[in-house]
Each structure stands twice: as C-alpha cells, then as structure tokens.
VORO-968521 format. One record per residue (C-alpha): residue in three letters; x, y, z. Coordinates in steps of 0.25 Angstrom, whole numbers, plus 5000, padded with zeros to 4 digits. Each point is the difference from the previous one (the first is absolute). Example, Ala and Ser with C-alpha at 12.3 -4.5 7.8 and 13.67 -1.06 7.14 Angstrom:
BEGIN
Ala504949825031;Ser500650144998;
END
This chain:
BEGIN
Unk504351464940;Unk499749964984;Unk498949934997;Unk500849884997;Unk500849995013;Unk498550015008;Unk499649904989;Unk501249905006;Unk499750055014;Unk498449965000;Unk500149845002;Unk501350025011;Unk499150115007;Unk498749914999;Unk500749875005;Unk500650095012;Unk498750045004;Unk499749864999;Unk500949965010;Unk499650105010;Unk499449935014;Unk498650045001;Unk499149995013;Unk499249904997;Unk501249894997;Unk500750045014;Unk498749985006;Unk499949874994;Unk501549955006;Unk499650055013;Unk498849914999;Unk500749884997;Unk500650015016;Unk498549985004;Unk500149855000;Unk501150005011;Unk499050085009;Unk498649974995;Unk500049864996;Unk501249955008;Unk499349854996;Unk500150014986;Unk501450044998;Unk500249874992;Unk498850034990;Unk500750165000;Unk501349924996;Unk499349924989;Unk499450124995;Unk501450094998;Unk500749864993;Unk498850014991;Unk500050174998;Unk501649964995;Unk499749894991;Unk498650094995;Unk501050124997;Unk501049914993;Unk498949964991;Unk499750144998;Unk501250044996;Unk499849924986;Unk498650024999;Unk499650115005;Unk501250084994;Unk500549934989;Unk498649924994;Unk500649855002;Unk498949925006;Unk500449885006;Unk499449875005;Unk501149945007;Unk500750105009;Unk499849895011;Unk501349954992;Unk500950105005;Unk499550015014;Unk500049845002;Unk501550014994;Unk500350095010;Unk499449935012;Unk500549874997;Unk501550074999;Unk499950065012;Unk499349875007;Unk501249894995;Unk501150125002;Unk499349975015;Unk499849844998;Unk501649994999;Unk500450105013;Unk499950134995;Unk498950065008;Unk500450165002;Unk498850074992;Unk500650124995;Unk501149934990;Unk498849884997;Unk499150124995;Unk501150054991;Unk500449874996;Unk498449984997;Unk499850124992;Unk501449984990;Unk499649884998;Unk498550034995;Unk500750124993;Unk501049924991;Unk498849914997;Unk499150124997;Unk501250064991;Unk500149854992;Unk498550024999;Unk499950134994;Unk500849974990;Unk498749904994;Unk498950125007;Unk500750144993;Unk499749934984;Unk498549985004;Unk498750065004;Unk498549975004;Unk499449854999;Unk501549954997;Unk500650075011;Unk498949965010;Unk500149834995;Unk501550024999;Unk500050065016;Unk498749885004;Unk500949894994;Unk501450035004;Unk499250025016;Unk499549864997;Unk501149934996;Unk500950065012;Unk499149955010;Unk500049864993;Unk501450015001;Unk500150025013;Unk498949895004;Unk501149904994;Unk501050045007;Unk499649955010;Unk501649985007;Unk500150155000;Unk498750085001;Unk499249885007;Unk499049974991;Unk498750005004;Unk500349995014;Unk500650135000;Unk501550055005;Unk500349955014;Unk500950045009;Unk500150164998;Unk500450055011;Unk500450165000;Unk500950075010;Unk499750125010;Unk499850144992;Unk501250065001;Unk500449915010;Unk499050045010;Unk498650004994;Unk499549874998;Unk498849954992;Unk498949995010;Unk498649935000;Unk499350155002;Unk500550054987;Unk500750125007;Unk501549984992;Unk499349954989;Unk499250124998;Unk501150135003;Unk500949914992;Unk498949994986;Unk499550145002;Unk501450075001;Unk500449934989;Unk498650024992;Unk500350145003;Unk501550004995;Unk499749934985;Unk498750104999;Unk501150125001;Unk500749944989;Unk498849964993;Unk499650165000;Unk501250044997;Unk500249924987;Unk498650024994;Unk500150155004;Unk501450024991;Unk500249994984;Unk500149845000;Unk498750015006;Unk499450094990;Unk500649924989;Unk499149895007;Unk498850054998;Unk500150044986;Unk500449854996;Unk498849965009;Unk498950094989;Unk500949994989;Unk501349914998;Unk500150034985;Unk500250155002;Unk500949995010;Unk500949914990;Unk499750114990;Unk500650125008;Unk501249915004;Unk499749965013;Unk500549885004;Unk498749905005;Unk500549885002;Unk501150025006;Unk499150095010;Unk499049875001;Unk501349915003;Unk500450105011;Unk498650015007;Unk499749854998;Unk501349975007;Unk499750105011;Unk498749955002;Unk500349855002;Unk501050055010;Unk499250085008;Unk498849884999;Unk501249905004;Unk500350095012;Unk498549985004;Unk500149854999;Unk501250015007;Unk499350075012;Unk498849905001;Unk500949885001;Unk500950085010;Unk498850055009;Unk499149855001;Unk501349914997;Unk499249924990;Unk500050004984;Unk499049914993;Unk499749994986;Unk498850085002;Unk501050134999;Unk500249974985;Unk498649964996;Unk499150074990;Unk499050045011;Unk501150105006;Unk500250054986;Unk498550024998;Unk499950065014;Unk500950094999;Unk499550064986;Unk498650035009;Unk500650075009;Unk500650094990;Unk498850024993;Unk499450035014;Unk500850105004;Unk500350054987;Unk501249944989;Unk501150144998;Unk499850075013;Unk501149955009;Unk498850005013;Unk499049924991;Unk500849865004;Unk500150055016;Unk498550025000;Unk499649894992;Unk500949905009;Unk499350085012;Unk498649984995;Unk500349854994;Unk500649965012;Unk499150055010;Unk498949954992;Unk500549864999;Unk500149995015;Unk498850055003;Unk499049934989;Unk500949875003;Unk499550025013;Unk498650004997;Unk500049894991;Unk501249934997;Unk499749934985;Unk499350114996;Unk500950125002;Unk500550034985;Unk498450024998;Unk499950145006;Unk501550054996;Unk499549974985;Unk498850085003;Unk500950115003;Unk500949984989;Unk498750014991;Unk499750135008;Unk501250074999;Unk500249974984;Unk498750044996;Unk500050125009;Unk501550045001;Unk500649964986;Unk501250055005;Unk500249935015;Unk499550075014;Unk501050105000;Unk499750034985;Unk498550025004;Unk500550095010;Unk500950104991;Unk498950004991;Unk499050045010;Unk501050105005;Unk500550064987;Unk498450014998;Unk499450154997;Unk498949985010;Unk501149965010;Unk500850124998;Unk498850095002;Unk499749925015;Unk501350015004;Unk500350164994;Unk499450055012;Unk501049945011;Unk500950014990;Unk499950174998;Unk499850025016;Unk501649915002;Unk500550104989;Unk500149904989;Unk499050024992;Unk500249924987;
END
C-alpha cells in the first residue's frame, strides 16, 4: 500500500474501529433489563429515564458533535408530543404511526429552523435557540382550542401496542416500548457519528472556518444534524405523551431545556453514554432528594453539578477516560493485563 492510499485509509480504519461493540457497552444494555426484575415497582421512573436518555442523545447530537449549544431543545420535544397528543385527541391512537408522525413533524420544524441556526454561533446562537423555545411555548399557551392551554391536552387516549400491549399503570409497556426504541435511535446515532458526516461534525464543532476553507460543506452538515436532532427529540416528546396520556405546557418550558443541558454536562456533552448516564443519575437523584425534601431537591443536584464541573471538566465519563487513559493507571492494570496476554 503507497503512503497516500494508507493516508486516505487512516480515518475509515479509525471510525471502524470505532464502531466495534466493546464489553463494557453490551454490559451496559443487558443492565438496562434490571428494572424488569430488580425494581419491578419502578418501571415507570425506568420509563421516564429512557424518554429522557433519547431526548439527552438528541441534544448531543448537536452539541456534543457539532458545537451548537442550545437553550431551547424543549421546543422540538414539546412539538413532538403535542403532534402525537392531538393526532390522539382526534381518534388516531395506534403509537407506532403517532410516533412517526411526531418525530417528521419536529423534523420539518427543525429543518425550517436550521436554516436561521447554520449562519450563527455562541451567545447568538444560544438567544436565538432561548427565544424561539420561548415564543413556542407562548404559542401554544394561546391556543388554547388546539393544545389546551394551560389546562393541558385532554382527551389522549392511545391504543393497545401493537394491538395487544396496552399502556398499564406498572409501566411494563411503557418501559420495553422506550428502552427498544432508546436502543433503536442510539444504533443509528453511533452509526452517523462513527462515519465521515460525523467526522466533518467535529471538525465544524473546533473550527467552522477551516472546514469552509478546505471545502467542506458546514452548513449544510449543521442543517442536516439540526434536523436529525429535532426529530429524534420529537420522537421523545412523542413517547412521553404516548406512555402517561397527558401533554401540558411544562414539556416545552425553558426548565426541560435547562434540564436537559445538566444532564448532558453530567454525563458528558460528545460521548453518545454521557446523556444515558446523566438521565440515570439526574432522574434517580430527583426522586430520591425530592423524596427527602420536596422544595428543596434542585439544592443537592446543583451541588453535584458544582462537583462534577470543577472536578470532571469534561462530564462523569470524561473523568473517567481520563482516569483510564492515565499513566499511573496503565501501570495498575499492566499486570492483569500481561497475565490475559494482552499486555498493552
């Protein structure tokens, strides 16, 4: 092989062995079956936390990857669960087709958006994304004949799961149904970031300018991810609304943005697990310390925030690739290493 042809062939090997299954990931998707043996009375909190993995990962998607920070992703997901909530309303109830219809529509109102989103960056882009979040949920507290204003959608009502699974109090349909298709969107989440698009993505996300200069087409890449990203978030509102049957305004308000951007920081922003973890940890967190003290919960989740920023800059699983990719690590672990025959 020339040196050039190894040259072209560095990336495409690199972002194959990317996209190798490693131990610990199988590990982690066997674990998410846990709930339906070890916490059978919490399947609904289970279910609440793999809507909220899917819209974190959405989020990730654009900022993780592609450096666009935005303060009203809630947008999206509201638009999404308020699409698949009057789809319901008007006698359309079968969740598979009301998911889909959920996540086109946040998707042509993500690809209308990225038109405005692909010409800006930084503090523009994060008041342009704040206000547009705010101005959709004041339009959908004045509509009050469609979305039901402040009193919320009435009348959802879904159908069985594929005609035979309904939506139970227990959480049991709701949970297999969110976690098969958290699982479903993370494959082809992976799959883009670990290709050439989402290579291109992370060179816009440390410098647009010079991927312009070398040609490389950046806003069409932002409009393409943007619009993948309000889908997939939509497809998460459209679950919520499909597993409790209600839609309030509180799924568009700047709370869930915020939310959600903590989670991300939490877990870690451009590593695909760091929304899962962080929707683990926030969730589990909030019921617990809400628990113990109802007003006072968001006190002891913004001590860990504090924590984890000052400690792991880069998120809990970018503390953890640092203490890994550590030297005094390595020279632990050289040992257990060298006696399996892998030494490193």
């Amino acid at each position: 092989m020339t040196s050039t042809s190894a040259a072209l062939a560095g990336p495409h090997e690199h972002l194959r062995a990317q996209d190798r299954w490693r131990a610990i990931e199988v590990v982690f998707w066997l674990a998410t079956l846990l709930p339906f043996l070890v916490t059978p009375n919490y399947l609904s909190l289970a279910s609440q936390v793999a809507i909220t993995a899917l819209f974190a990962l959405s989020l990730d998607l654009i900022l993780g990857y592609a450096g666009i920070v935005s303060l009203g992703h809630a947008a999206f997901f509201g638009f999404g669960a308020y699409a698949a909530g009057i789809l319901s309303k008007h006698g359309w109830g079968e969740p598979l087709s009301g998911l889909l219809f959920a996540g086109i529509a946040a998707g042509l109102l993500g690809y209308l958006m990225s038109f405005i989103i692909a010409r800006f960056r930084h503090l523009a882009l994060i008041m342009i994304t704040l206000g547009f979040g705010l101005l959709l949920l004041e339009a959908a507290n004045s509509a009050g004949w469609l979305t039901g204003g402040a009193d919320g959608l009435q009348g959802v009502r879904m159908w069985p799961l594929l005609g035979m699974f309904r939506f139970d109090l227990y959480g049991f349909t709701a949970y297999w149904y969110s976690l098969i298709l958290l699982f479903l969107l993370f494959l082809v989440s992976r799959r883009l970031i670990n290709s050439p698009f989402g290579l291109s993505l992370r060179g816009i996300r440390e410098n647009s300018t010079r991927m312009r200069a070398i040609g490389a087409e950046s806003r069409a890449h932002i409009r393409k991810i943007y619009t993948i990203s309000a889908a997939m978030a939509g497809i998460a509102g459209g679950l919520l609304t499909q597993t409790t049957e209600t839609v309030s305004l509180g799924v568009l308000d700047f709370q869930r943005s915020a939310d959600i951007l903590v989670i991300l920081v939490l877990g870690g922003a451009g590593r695909l697990y760091g929304g899962l973890i962080g929707a683990i940890i926030f969730l589990v967190a909030r019921d617990q310390f809400s628990g113990i003290n109802p007003q006072y919960w968001y006190f002891p989740i913004g001590v860990l925030l504090v924590v984890v920023v000052l400690f792991l800059p880069g998120g809990i699983l970018g503390g953890l690739a640092q203490i890994t990719g550590s030297e005094r690590f390595q020279r632990m672990v050289r040992p257990l290493m060298v006696w399996r025959g892998k030494s490193p």
